[in-house]
C-alpha positions in Angstrom: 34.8 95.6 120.1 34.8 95.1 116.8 30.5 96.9 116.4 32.4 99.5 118.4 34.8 100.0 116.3 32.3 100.0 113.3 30.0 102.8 114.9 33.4 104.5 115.4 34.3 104.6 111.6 31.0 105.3 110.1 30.0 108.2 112.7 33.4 109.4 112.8 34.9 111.0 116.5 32.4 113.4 117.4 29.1 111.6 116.9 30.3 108.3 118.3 31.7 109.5 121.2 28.2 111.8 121.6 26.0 108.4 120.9 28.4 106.5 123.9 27.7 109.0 125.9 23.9 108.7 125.6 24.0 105.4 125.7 26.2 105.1 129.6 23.8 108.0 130.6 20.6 105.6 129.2 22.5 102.2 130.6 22.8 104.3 134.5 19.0 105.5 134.0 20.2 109.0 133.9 17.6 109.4 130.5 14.1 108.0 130.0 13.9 105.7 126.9 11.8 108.2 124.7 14.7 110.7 125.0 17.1 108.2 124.4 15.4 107.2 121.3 15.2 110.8 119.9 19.0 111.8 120.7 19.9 108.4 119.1 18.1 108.9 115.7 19.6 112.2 115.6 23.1 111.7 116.7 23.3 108.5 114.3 20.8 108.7 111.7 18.0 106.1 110.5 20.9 104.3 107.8 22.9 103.1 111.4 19.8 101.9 113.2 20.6 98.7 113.0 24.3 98.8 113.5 22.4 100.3 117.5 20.4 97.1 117.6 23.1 95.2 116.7 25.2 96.8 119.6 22.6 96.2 122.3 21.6 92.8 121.1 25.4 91.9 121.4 25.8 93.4 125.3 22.6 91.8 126.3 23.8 88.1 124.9 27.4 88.7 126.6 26.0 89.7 130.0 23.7 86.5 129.9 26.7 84.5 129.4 27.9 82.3 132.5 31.0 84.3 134.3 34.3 82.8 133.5 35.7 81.0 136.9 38.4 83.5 138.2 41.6 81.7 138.3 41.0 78.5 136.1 44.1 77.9 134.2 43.6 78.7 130.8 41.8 76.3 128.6 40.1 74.6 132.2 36.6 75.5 131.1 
């Protein structure tokens, strides 16, 4: 939440919410990479790049953690 919250404040309302939405159309293969790449250089600039890599490299570590047990008291892992 909180690189979220970072692409929030440094693109401002209108171009995060546009880069979001090219990234869940990208994420439900409803865009091919290359266009992904373009509308994300343009909609974020070069300067947040990284802040992008540092997004996707944070959901891809997440997912490949091991799924919490559902209903494990607190603290049982």
């Amino acid at each position: 939440m909180e690189i979220k919250q970072l692409i929030q404040t440094r693109l401002g309302h209108e171009r995060s919410e546009r880069y979001f939405r090219y990234l869940k159309m990208f994420l439900g293969s409803r865009m091919e990479k290359s266009m992904f790449d373009r509308v994300v250089v343009q909609t974020i600039g070069r300067e947040n790049i990284r802040l992008h890599n540092h997004l996707l490299m944070s959901v891809l570590r997440n997912a490949s953690l091991p799924a919490p047990h559902l209903g494990a008291p607190p603290g049982a892992m």
